[in-house]
N, C-alpha and C positions, 0 to 999 in steps of 0.2 A: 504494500500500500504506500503511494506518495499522497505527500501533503505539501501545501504551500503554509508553514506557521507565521504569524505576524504577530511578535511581543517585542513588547518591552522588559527590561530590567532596572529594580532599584535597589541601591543603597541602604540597608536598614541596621541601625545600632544595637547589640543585642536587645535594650529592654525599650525599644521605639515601638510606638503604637502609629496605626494609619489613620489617618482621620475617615469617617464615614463617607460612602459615595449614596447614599442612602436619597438623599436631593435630586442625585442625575440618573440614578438608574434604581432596581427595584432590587436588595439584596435576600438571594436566595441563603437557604440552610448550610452551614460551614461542613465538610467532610475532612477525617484526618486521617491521614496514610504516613505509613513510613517506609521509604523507598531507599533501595540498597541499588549502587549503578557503579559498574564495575566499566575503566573507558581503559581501549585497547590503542596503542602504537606505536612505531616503532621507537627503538632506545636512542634514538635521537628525533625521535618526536617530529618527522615529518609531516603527517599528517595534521598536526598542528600547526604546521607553519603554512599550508594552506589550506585551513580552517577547515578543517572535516572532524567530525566527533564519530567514534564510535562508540558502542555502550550496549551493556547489557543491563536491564533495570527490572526487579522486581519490588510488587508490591503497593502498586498505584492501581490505574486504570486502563493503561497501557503496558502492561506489560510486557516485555521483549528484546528485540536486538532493533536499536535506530543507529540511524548513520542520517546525520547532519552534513546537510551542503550550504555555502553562501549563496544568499538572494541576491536579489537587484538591491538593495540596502543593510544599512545596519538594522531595520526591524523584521525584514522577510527573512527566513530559513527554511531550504529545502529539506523535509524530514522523509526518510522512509522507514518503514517498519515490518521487523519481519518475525516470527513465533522464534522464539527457543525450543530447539529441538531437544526433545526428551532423555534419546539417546547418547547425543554429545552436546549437555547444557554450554558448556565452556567455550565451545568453537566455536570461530565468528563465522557465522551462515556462508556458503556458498558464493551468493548474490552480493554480498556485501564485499564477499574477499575475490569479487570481479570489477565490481565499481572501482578498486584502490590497489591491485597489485600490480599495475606497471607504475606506481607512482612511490613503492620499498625500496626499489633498488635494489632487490633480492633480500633484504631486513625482514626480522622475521615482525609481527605483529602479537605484541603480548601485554598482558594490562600496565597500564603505570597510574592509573589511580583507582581510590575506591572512594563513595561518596556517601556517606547514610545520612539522606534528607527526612527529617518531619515536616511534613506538611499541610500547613490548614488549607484548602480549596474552598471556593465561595463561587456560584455562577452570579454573575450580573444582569439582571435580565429586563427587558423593554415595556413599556404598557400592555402590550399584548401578553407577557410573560415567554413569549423568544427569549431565548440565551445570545445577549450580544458581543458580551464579553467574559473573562475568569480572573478571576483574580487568585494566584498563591502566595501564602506568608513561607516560604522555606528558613528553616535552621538546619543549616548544614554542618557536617562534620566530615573532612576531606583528609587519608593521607595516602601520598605520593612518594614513594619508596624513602619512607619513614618520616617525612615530612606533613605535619600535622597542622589542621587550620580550623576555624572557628569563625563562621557569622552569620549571619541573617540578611536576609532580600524578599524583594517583593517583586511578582510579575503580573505583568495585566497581558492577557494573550485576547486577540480578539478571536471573537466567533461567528454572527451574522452581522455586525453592526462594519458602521463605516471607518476608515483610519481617523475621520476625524473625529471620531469618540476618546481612541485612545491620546488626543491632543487634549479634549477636555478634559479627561480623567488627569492627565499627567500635570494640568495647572492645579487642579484641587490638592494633589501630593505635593508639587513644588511652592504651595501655599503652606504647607505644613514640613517644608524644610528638607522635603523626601526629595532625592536628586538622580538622577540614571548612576548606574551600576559602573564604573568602570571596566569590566571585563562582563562581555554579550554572555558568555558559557561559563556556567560552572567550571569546568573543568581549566579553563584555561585562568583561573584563580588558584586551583589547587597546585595547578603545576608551579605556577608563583614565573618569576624570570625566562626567557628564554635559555633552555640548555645552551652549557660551553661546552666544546669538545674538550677533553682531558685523556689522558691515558690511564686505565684500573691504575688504583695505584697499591691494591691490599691483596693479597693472595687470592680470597674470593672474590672477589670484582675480576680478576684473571681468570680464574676461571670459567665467572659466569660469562666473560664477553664472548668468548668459545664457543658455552653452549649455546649462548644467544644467537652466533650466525651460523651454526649447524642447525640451531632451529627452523631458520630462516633456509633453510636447505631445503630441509623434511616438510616445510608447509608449502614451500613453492612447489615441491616433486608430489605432492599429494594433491594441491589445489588447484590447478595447472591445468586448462579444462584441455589442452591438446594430447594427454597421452593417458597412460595406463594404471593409477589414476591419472597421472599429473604429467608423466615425460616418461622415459624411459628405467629401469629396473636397477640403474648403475646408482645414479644420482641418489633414488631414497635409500640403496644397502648401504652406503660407503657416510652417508647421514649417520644413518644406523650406528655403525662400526664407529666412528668418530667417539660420538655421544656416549656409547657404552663403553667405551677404554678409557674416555676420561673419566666418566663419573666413579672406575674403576679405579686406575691411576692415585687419582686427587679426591678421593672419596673420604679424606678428611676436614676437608674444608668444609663439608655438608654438616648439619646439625642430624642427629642421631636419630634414625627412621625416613628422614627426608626422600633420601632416595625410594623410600618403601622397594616395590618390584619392579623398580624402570630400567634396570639392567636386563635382568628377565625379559619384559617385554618388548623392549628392544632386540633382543635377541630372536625373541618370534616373531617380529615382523621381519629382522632381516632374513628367517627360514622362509619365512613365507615370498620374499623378492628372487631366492636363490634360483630357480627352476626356470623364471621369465630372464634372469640374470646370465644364466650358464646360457641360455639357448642365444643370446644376445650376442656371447663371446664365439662360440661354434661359428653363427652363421659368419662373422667378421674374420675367422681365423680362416673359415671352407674358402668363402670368396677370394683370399689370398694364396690360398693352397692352389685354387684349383686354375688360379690366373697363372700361377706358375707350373705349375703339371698336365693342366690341358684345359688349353680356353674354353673350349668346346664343351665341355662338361658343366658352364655356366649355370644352367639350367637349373640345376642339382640346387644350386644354393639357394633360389627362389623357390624352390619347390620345399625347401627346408623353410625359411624363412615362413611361406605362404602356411604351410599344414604346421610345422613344429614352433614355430616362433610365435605366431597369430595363436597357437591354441593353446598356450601358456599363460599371454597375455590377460588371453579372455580367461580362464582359469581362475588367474589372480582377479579381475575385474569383479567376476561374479561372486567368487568366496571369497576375499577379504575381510574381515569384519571390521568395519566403519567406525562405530562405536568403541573398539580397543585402540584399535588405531587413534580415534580422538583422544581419547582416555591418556594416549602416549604424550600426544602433542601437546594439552591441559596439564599433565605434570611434569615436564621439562620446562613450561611456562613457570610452576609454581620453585622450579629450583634455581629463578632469575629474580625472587624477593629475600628482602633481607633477614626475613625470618628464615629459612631457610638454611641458613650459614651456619658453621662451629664457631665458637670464640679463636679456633688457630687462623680460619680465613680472615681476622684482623690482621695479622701481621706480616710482615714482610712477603714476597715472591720468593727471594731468595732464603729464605728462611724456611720454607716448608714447601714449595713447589719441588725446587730444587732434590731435595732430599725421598719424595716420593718420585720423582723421576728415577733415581737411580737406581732406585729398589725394580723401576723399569726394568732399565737395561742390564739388571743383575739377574731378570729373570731368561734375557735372550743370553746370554752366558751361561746359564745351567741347560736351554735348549739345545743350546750347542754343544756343548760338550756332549749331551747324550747321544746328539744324528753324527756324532762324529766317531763314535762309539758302534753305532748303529751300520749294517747291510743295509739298512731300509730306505731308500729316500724318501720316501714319506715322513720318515724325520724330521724331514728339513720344513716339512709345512707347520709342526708344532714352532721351528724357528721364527717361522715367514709372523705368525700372529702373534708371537712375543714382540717379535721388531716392529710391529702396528702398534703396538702400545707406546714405545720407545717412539715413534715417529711422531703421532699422535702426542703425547706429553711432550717433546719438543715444539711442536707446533703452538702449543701453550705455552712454553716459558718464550717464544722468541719474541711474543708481543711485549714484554715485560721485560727484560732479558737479552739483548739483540745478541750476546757473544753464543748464542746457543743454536745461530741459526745454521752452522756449521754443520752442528750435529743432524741438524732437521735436515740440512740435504744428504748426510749421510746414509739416514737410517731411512731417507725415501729412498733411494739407491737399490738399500737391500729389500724392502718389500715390493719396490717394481721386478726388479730378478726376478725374485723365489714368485711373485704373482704370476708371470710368465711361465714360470714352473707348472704353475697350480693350473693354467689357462692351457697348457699341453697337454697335462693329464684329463683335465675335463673333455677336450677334445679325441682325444684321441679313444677313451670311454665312449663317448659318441659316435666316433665314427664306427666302432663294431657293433654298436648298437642298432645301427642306420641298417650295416650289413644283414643282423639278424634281422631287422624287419624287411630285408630285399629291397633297399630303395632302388628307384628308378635313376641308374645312368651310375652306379655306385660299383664300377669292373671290378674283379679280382684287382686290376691291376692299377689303378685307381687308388683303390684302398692303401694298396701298396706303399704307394709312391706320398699320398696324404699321411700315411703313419709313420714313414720313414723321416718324412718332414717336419713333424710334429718331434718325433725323438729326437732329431737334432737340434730341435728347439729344445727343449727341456733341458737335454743335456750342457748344452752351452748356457743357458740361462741360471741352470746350478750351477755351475762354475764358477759363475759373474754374482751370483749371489754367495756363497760360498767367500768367496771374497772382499765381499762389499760390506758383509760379516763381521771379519777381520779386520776390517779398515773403521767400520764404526763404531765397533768396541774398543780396539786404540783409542780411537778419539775419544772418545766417552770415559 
């Protein structure tokens, strides 16, 4: 539902009374609500700097998700209004997160205020007893990541009557010393200043800025109206993956239970992307195999793509569950407020980032040793996910940190290897698979020449992984 709203805002001293409109209009029975409105955006509050509100509000007369746009003036505002889905209350709607996602910047969108208004409501109403106008007395109570505020306003929003009602209502107020609102929106009260950009400067603010723009990953890859949900199967695992090694990693900066199961559930949705994932890497591995083994077998990969890649997708489309999936997104939001935090994410980066990092890469040290130890190459893939963590927590101290970036290109080094490892073994699983099912155009000799391809991938990419190993753990 769109609307055109036309109010006003005043000014009001906590214990200021209004004078009565009782003379110009006919005053209806006072109703009182207490409305809780939770506003979303991003951590540099763009949407705020061209005046968009978003909000979830229960416990008026509207309850739901609005998204405010600017009118033709300071008193018109374009509102629209859409239900809270039952499913995933938290999530900003669909429709809401298409009006405003090319205007993030890829940022994710997560609350930064909460607002608990009391409100007395009064309709104003004509000889006839038409509703021309409304009048609400709000006391608000507003904090914005830990910023606390306190006061009272008054709105007159019209209904059927003319703007030039709301002229004569506002000389009867400014007769009694009641003067417009400095700030049109609550909310841009609560925020107080226009943000500065700054660098985290506390262990947890490092971390949170992390998960803040892997957030901003996972909502873009989810809400994305052009792909599976949102784009392709890489984007939301590698989200995924991100988020759960750090909340791993640096899982002392969180205050105790914070995390509840977001590791967990993190983990099942990246099972859940793996299958659309793997078929994503085959058909980009096939298409390059078979440009070099025999153009002429082209076909093969479209045919893969068209039956195995498409019926994964849709797979995923139809079974995912929406509502955990939200549930994900809603509590990596809630691990971006300050309650959220242990007393150590006070202190320094270096002081405790630092030192669970290490315990990182102490653990691709005992990996190694053991695949070294090891006939198995397979080994070396327990390697490849220790050194995600390692890469991963690097990735995290360089914003804070810069002498760490060193490390961060070292230890992407080794998880791009040992991944090419991992992308020949899945392939090459595949392509006998293809064989048992008799794909079309897939020769004896074919096979061949594609498996042979693939192992000398592998094998050269353990090598280089293998080494890149050794070269990160010096560093480190």
């Amino acid at each position: 539902m769109v609307e055109l709203e036309i109010e006003r805002k005043y000014a009001l001293g906590l214990d200021q009374s209004l004078p009565s409109l009782a003379g110009t209009l006919i005053e209806g029975p006072i109703n009182n609500y207490q409305l809780v409105a939770t506003y979303y955006d991003t951590p540099d509050q763009r949407l705020r700097a061209e005046r968009l509100v978003i909000r979830r509000r229960t416990g008026g007369r509207d309850d739901g998700w609005h998204l405010k746009a600017p009118g033709q003036d300071a008193d018109h505002r374009v509102e629209q209004q859409l239900p809270i889905d039952p499913d995933a209350p938290g999530l900003v709607p669909p429709g809401f997160w298409e009006e405003v996602s090319q205007r993030l910047g890829g940022q994710p969108l997560v609350p930064v205020a909460t607002l608990h208004t009391f409100r007395q409501e009064q309709d104003l109403l004509g000889a006839d007893h038409a509703v021309l106008a409304r009048l609400c007395i709000d006391e608000v109570y507003s904090d914005a990541a830990g910023h606390r505020d306190h006061w009272r306003e008054a709105e007159l929003e019209l209904a059927a009557g003319q703007l030039a009602l709301l002229d004569e209502l506002e000389a009867i107020l400014a007769a009694a010393g009641i003067v417009r609102a400095t700030d049109v929106a609550k909310i841009a009260r609560a925020l107080g200043a226009a943000p500065t950009a700054s660098a985290p400067a506390t262990a947890g603010q490092v971390v949170q800025a992390y998960l803040a723009g892997q957030l901003g990953v996972l909502q873009h890859w989810y809400r994305d109206p052009s792909g599976l949900p949102g784009g392709d199967a890489h984007d939301g695992r590698v989200a995924c993956r991100r988020l759960r090694s750090v909340l791993g990693t640096f899982g002392s900066v969180f205050a105790a239970g914070a995390r509840g199961r977001l590791r967990a559930e993190l983990r099942w949705l990246g099972l859940q992307l793996s299958p659309a994932r793997d078929a994503e890497v085959v058909a980009d591995r096939l298409a390059a195999g078979i440009a070099d083994c025999d153009p002429a077998a082209a076909p093969l990969v479209e045919g893969y793509r068209e039956s195995v890649l498409r019926a994964r997708l849709a797979t995923l489309e139809e079974s995912l569950d929406r509502s955990r999936v939200a549930a994900i997104l809603v509590g990596i939001e809630g691990l971006l407020s300050s309650e959220a935090l242990s007393p150590r994410a006070e202190r320094e980066p270096s002081a405790v980032l630092a030192k669970s990092w290490r315990s990182a890469v102490a653990a691709v040290r005992t990996e190694q040793a053991a695949a070294l130890q090891s006939s198995d190459e397979q080994a070396w893939h327990g390697v490849r996910k220790a050194a995600k963590a390692a890469r991963y927590g690097a990735e995290v101290l360089v914003s804070a940190l810069p002498g760490y970036d060193q490390q961060r290109v070292a230890w992407e080094q080794v998880t791009e290897a040992l991944g090419v490892v991992q992308d020949a073994v899945v392939t090459r699983a595949e392509l006998h698979w293809l064989q048992g099912q008799g794909w079309p155009g897939l020769t004896p000799e074919l096979l061949a020449a594609l498996d042979a391809r693939e192992a000398e991938a592998q094998q050269g990419a353990l090598a280089r992984g293998k080494a890149a190993v050794a070269a990160a753990l010096a560093l480190s």
